[in-house]
Every structure is written in C-alpha cells, then in structure tokens.
C-alpha positions as CSV (number, residue, x, y, z in Angstrom):
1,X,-6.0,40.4,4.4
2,X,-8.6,38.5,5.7
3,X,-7.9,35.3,8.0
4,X,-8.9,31.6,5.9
5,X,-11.6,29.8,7.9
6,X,-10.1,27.7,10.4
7,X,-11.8,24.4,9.2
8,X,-10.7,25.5,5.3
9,X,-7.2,25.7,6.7
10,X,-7.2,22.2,8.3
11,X,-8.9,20.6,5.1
12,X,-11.5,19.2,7.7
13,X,-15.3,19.6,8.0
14,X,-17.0,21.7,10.8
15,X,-18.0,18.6,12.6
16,X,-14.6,16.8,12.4
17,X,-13.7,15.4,15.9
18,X,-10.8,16.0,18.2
19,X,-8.9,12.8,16.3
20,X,-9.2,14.7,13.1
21,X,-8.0,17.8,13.8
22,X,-4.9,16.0,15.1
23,X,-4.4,14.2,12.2
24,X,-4.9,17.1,9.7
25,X,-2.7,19.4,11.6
26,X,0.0,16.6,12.1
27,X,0.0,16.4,8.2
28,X,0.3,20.6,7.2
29,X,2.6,20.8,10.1
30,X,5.2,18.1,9.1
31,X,4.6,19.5,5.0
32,X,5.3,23.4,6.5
33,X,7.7,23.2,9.3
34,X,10.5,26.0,8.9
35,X,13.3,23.2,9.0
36,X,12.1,21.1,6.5
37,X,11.7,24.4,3.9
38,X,14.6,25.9,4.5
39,X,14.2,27.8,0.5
40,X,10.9,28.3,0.8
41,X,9.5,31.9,2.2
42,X,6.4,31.1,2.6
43,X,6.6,27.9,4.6
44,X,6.7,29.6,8.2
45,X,3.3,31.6,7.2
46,X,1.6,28.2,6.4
47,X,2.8,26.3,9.5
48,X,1.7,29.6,11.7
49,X,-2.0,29.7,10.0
50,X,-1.7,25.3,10.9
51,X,-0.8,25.9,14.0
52,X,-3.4,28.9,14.8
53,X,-6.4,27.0,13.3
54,X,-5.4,23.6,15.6
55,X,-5.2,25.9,19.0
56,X,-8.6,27.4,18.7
57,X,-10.7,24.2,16.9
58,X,-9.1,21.9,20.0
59,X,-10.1,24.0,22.4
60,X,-14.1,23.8,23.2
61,X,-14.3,27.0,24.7
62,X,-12.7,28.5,21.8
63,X,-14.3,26.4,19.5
64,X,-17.6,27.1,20.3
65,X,-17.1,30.9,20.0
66,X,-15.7,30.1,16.5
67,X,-18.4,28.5,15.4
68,X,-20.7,31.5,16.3
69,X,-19.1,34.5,15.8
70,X,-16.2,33.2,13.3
71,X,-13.0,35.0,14.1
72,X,-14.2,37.4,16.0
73,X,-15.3,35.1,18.6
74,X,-11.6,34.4,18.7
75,X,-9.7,37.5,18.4
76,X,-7.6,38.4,21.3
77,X,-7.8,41.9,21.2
78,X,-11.5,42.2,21.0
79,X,-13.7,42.1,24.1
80,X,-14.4,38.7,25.4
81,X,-13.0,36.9,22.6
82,X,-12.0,33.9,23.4
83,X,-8.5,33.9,22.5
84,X,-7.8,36.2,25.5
85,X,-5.6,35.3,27.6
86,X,-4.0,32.9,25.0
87,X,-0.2,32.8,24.6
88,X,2.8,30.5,24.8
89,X,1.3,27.7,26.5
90,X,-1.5,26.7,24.1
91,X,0.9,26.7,21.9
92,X,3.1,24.2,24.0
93,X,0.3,21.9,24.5
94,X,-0.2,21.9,20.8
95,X,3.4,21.2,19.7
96,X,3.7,18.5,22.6
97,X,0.7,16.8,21.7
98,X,1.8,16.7,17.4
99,X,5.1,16.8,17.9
100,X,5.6,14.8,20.8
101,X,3.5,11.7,19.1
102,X,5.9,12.3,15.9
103,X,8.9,11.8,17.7
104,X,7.1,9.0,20.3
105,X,6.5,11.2,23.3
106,X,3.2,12.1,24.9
107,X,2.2,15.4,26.3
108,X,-1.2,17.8,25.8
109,X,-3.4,17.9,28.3
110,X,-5.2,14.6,27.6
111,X,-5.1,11.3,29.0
112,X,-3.0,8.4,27.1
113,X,-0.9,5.2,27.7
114,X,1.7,5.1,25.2
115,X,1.9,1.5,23.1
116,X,5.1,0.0,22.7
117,X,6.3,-1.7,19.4
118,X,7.5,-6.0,20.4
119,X,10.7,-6.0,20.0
120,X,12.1,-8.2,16.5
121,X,13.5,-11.2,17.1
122,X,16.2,-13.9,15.6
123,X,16.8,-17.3,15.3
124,X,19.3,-19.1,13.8
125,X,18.3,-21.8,10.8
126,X,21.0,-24.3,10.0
127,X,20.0,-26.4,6.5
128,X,22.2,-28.3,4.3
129,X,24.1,-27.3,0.7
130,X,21.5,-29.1,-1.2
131,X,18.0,-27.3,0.7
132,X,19.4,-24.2,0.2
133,X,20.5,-24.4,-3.7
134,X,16.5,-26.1,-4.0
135,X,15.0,-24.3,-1.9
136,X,12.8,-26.0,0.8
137,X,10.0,-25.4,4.0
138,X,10.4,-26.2,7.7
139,X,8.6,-25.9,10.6
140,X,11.0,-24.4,13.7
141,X,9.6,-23.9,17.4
142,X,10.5,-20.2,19.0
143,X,9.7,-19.0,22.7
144,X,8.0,-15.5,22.1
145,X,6.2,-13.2,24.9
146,X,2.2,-12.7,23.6
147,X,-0.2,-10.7,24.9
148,X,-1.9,-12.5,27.9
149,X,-5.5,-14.3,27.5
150,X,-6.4,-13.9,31.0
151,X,-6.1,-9.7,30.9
152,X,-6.3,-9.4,27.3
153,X,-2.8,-7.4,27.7
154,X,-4.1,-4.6,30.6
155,X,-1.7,-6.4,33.0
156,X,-5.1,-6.2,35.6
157,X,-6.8,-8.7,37.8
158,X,-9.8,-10.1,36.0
159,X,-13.2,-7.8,36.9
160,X,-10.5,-4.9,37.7
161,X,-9.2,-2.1,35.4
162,X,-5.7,0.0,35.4
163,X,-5.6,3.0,37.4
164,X,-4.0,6.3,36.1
165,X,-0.4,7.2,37.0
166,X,-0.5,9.8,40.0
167,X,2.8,11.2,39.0
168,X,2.0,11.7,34.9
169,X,-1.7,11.4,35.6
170,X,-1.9,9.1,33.2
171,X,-0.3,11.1,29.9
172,X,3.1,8.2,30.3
173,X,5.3,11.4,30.3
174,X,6.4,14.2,33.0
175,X,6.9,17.5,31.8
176,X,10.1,19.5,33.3
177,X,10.5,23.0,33.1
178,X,13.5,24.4,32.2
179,X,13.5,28.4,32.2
180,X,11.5,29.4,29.0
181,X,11.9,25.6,27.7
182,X,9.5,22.7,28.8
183,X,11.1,19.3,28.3
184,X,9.1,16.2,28.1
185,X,10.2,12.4,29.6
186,X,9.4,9.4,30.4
187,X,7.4,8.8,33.6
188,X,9.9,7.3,35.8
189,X,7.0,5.6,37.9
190,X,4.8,3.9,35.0
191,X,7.5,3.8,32.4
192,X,5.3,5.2,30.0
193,X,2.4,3.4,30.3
194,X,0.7,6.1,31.6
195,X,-1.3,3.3,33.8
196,X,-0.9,1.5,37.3
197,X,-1.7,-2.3,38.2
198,X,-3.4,-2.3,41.8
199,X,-4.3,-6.1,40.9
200,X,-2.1,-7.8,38.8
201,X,-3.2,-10.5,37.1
202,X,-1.9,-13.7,38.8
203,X,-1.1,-15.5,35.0
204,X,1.2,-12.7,33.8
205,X,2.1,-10.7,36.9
206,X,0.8,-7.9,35.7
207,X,2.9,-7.2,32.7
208,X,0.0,-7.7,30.2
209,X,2.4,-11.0,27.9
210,X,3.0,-14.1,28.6
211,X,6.0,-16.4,28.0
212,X,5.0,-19.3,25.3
213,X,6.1,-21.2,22.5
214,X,5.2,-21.0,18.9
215,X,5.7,-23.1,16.0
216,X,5.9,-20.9,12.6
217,X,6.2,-22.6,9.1
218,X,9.4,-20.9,6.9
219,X,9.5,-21.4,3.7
220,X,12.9,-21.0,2.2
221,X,13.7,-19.6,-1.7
222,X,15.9,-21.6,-3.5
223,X,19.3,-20.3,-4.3
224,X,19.8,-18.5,-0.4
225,X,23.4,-18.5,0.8
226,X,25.1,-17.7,4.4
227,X,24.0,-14.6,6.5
228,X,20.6,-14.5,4.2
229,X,17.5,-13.1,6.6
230,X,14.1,-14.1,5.7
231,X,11.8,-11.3,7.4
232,X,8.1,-12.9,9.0
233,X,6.0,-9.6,9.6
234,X,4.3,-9.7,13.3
235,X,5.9,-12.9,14.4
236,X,8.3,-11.5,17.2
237,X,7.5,-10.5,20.7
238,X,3.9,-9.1,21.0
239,X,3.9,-5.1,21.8
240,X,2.6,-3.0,25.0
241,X,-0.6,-1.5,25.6
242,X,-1.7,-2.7,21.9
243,X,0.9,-1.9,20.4
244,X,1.9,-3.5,17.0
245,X,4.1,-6.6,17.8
246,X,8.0,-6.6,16.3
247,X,8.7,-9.2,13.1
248,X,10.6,-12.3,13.1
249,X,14.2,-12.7,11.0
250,X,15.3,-16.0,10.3
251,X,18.9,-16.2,9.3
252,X,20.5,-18.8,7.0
253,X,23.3,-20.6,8.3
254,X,24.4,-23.5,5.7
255,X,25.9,-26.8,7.3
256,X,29.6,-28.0,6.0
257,X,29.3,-30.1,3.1
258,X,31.5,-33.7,2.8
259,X,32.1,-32.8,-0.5
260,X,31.6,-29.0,-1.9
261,X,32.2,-26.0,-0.5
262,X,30.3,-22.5,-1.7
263,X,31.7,-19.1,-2.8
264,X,28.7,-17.5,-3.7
265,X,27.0,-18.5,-6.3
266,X,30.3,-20.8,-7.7
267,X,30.7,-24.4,-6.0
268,X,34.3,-25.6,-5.5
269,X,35.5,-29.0,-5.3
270,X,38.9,-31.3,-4.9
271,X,39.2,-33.6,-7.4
272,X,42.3,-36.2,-6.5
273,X,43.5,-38.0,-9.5
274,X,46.0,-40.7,-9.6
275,X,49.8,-40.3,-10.6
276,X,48.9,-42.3,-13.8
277,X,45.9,-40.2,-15.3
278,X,47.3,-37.1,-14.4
279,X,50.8,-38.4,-16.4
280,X,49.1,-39.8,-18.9
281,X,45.2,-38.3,-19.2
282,X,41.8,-39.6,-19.1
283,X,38.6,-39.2,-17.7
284,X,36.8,-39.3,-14.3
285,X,33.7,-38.7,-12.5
286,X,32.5,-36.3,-10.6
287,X,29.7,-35.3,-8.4
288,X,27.2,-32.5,-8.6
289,X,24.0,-31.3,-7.5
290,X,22.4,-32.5,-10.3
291,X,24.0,-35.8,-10.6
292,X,26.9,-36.9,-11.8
293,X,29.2,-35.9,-14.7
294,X,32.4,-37.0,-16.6
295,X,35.8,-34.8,-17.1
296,X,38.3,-35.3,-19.3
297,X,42.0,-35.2,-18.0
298,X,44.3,-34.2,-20.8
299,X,47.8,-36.1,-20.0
300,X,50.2,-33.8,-18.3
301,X,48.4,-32.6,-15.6
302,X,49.1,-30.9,-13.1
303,X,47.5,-30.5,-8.7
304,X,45.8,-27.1,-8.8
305,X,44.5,-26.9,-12.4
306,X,41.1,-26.1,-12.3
307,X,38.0,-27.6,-14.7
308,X,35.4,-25.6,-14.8
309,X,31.4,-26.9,-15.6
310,X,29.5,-23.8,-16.3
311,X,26.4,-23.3,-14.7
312,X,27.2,-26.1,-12.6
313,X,26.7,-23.9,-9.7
314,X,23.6,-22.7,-7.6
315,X,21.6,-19.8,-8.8
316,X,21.4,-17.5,-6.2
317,X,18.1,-15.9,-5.0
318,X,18.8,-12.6,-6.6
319,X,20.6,-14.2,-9.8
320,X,18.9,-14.8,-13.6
321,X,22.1,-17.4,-14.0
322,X,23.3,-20.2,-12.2
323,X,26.8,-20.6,-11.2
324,X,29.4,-22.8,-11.9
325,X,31.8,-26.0,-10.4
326,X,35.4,-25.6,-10.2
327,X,36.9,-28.8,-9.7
328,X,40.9,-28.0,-8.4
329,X,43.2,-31.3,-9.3
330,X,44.7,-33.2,-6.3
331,X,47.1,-35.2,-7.9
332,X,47.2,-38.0,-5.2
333,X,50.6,-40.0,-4.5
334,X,50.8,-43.8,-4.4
335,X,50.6,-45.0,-1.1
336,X,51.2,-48.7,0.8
337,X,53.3,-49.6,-1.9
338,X,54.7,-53.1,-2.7
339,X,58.0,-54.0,-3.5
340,X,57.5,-54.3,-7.3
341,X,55.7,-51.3,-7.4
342,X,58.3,-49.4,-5.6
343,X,61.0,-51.3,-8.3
344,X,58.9,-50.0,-11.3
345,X,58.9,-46.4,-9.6
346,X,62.9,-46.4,-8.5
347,X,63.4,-47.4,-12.5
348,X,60.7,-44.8,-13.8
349,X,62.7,-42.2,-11.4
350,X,66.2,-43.3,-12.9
351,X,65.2,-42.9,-16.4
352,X,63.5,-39.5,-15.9
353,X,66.9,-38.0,-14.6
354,X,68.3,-38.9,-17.9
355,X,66.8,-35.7,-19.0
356,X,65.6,-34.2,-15.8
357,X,65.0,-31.0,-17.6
358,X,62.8,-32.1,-20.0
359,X,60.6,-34.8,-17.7
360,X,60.9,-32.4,-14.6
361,X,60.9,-28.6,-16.1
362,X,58.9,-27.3,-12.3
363,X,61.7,-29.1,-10.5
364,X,64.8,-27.8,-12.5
365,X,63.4,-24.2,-13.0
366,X,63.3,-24.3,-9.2
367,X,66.7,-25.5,-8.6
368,X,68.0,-22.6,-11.2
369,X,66.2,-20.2,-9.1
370,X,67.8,-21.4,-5.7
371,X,71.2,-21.7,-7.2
372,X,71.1,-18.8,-8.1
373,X,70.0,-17.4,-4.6
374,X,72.8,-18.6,-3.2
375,X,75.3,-17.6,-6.2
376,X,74.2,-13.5,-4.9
C-alpha cells in the first residue's frame, strides 16, 4: 500500500513551520496513542504514520529530500535516502520534545527555558451577617510577587541578556540514560530555566519578580455563606520566564452576629419571653434582616418551642428560595425580686401544688419516671 504524504498526514501545508508540525503531531498523537485506544486496532497504525511524518518533516536534512524526491528521498533502505541511519533516537527526540511538553518537561534537541505557572494565592475576607445575605464590594490590599519593571522578568542586568545553562545547554532539563531507557529531569543547576544570570539585576536580584502590594476590588454575591471562594483569574503571584501568572481565591469568613446565628440558608434566633406571656400568651417583637416583625405567643408556652417565619432567611447564592427564621423560646425567670413579688410567687407556688399534676404535668411525669428508677 502506498505511504500517505507526510504533510496529508499531519493535516499541515508544505510550508508549515517547525511550530506547526509540533502542534499538529501533538494533536494525532494524543487522539492515537495505544493507551488511550485500548479497543481500537487501528489506533497504533495511526500514531506510527504521526510519529513517522513528524521525524522526517522536523528534520531539514530529511525534509528537504522529501520535498524533492517524496518518499523515496526518505526511504532507509534505498541508496542515500535520507532516512539512513535513522533509528531509535529520532524517535526519542520526537517523543521528548511532544511528550515531554505534555507532561511539562523539555527535551529535543532545541533550545528552551521552561515558563512556570504563579503560584494561586488566598486571603482571608471577614464581612458581617447582613453583607453577606445583601451582597456587597470591597477593596482589600494583598502583597503579590510581579514580574520586575527593571528586567521585564529576565532576571538580567539592564543592557545584558541571560546566558544558556552549560549543564542543560539551555533545554531546562538533563537527559539520564538508563540502559535502553532515557529519563528526562530537571536541571539541577538552572532549575529549569534553561537560562543563567551573569548580572543580576540589582532591583529583583536576579529572580525576574518583585515583592509589591496590590489593591484588587471584590465584589461579593449576595446570599454567600462560610468557606465560600470567589476565584479572581490572574491576580496571584506572577509566573516564570512568561509564564501565565496563578489566580487569586478569596474565602468568606462571616463575623459572629449579636443577635442571629446561620445554618445555611435558615437563620436561628433566641427569643426570651417572660414567665407571664409564656403562661398566659401574647405577642412580641422580633428582629430580622428585613426589619422587624410581630409573633404571637399562644398561652402555655413552653423554652424551646420554635416559631418559624418562612422565607425569613437568606437566599443563598446557589438557591431560587430564601430561607427561613427560627425563633427558639427562652422562657426567662424573674430576677431582683421584691418582697411582694416574691409573696405573690410563694402563693402562686402554693396554690399550683393543689393539683401539681394538672399545673405541672413536665414536673410530675418526671418524678413518676424517677420513682420509678429507684422502685427497680
């Protein structure tokens, strides 16, 4: 059968440059690679034709015989082709070069500094109950490292460049060999930069960023509770040798409130009510976020009932609905009493145990239960 044109199988035209190639052959050799097609027969044949057509149209020697005698010019077993001689390492270099940029190495046998991503960083909002059930925007001040004005980020003197990295020669990564494996690493000396500082620039030491401050406006979306992270793209720590710089979170951390505290979307309250209204009902006020608004006691009461205002509550930043208040019932005992008063309670007390068991049903159903404890 014969053999596709090189250029046909890349998808690329006859004058595409080196950059090109790369990127066609990083695209058919991540769709085709024998791991990732495990039920599919055909995907090793694809991935060898890739790989075959990126080896020849990368080299210019081999390139250039291509390009005038088609595959001919190529074929290792014909006389002078220029595929003689060609075996495992080409294809080495290739797979370090695709490969090794996939997974964030260098290799190949060109020249590059790798970039680093900035890293992400955090920082801690505090805002009150009321800004984060509204919603609200601030202004909050952040030491970040940025790329250096001086060097524009090359970590070199002004009027001087980088050099190369004698021990990668500049590729950022050492290649070890291991018996019939090569194994690829970090250059120890430049870190990966693939670049040396003979001058450092005296403003950043010859790091390329420099320590400063930054003040970033947040806006924050109503309804946001504790632990909620609002993500600002580009914001964190500028990145290495151009590299893209990290992103910014901003957590919420919501102050204690004097008066509510929040279980999601639900608000919860203590609502103490004197011995008289909770004996003999009525109606109080209480607070919300809105406002204010009125309960009514029924007589009888008892602490830890619950009233609940429906969509009192906030609505959350992923909710349709708002949430509700739930008020729980302190019922709050007299104190600093006067003499009368305490007169008026020792007779309320003697005519209630009268009939104990109808006045005080909690109190005598809880005596039953301990007699009979001790009756076992």
């Amino acid at each position: 059968m014969a053999k596709k044109d090189y250029y046909e199988v890349l998808g690329v035209n006859r004058d595409a440059s080196e950059d090109e190639l790369k990127k066609a052959y990083r695209k058919l050799a991540m769709k085709w690679h024998p791991d990732r097609n495990p039920d599919n027969p055909k995907a090793e044949e694809h991935f060898k034709e890739a790989k075959e057509a990126y080896e020849v149209l990368t080299d210019a020697q081999k390139r250039a015989a291509y390009d005038q005698f088609g595959h001919a010019g190529v074929d290792p077993s014909a006389a002078g082709g220029a595929g003689a001689g060609a075996g495992f390492g080409g294809f080495g270099d290739a797979f370090g070069d695709i490969f090794g940029d996939i997974f964030g190495g260098g290799g190949g046998g060109r020249q590059r500094s790798t970039v680093f991503r900035g890293a992400d960083l955090r920082y801690n909002l505090e805002i009150s109950l009321e800004d984060a059930a509204r919603g609200t925007e601030t202004r909050i001040r952040i030491p970040a490292l940025e790329e250096c004005e001086t060097c524009h980020g090359s970590g070199a003197k002004p009027g001087t460049q980088p050099t190369s990295c004698t021990t990668c020669g500049g590729h950022g990564q050492v290649r070890m060999q291991q018996g019939f494996f090569s194994i690829q690493q970090t250059c120890p000396r430049c870190h990966g930069t693939g670049k040396m500082v003979a001058n450092p620039c005296s403003s950043c030491s010859g790091s390329g960023r420099i320590k400063k401050h930054k003040t970033l406006a947040v806006k924050i979306p109503a309804g946001v509770d504790e632990g909620d992270r609002i993500r600002l793209s580009g914001e964190g720590e500028a990145g290495v040798n151009g590299g893209p710089s990290g992103d910014l979170y901003v957590v919420i951390q919501i102050k204690p409130h004097n008066v509510f505290t929040r279980d999601h979307n639900d608000l919860h309250c203590e609502m103490p009510v004197s011995f008289t209204t909770a004996a003999l009902g009525g109606e109080i006020e209480i607070p919300t976020l809105d406002g204010y608004a009125k309960i009514k006691i029924p007589p009888e009461t008892q602490t830890g009932k619950i009233f609940r205002l429906r969509g009192k509550g906030i609505k959350g930043v992923r909710s349709s609905t708002h949430g509700d208040l739930q008020c729980h019932v302190v019922v709050e005992t007299p104190v600093s009493l006067t003499a009368r008063q305490k007169e008026l309670l020792q007779e309320f007390e003697a005519i209630s145990n009268k009939d104990s068991a109808r006045h005080n049903p909690r109190a005598n159903s809880w005596m039953d239960r301990v007699k009979a404890f001790f009756a076992e």
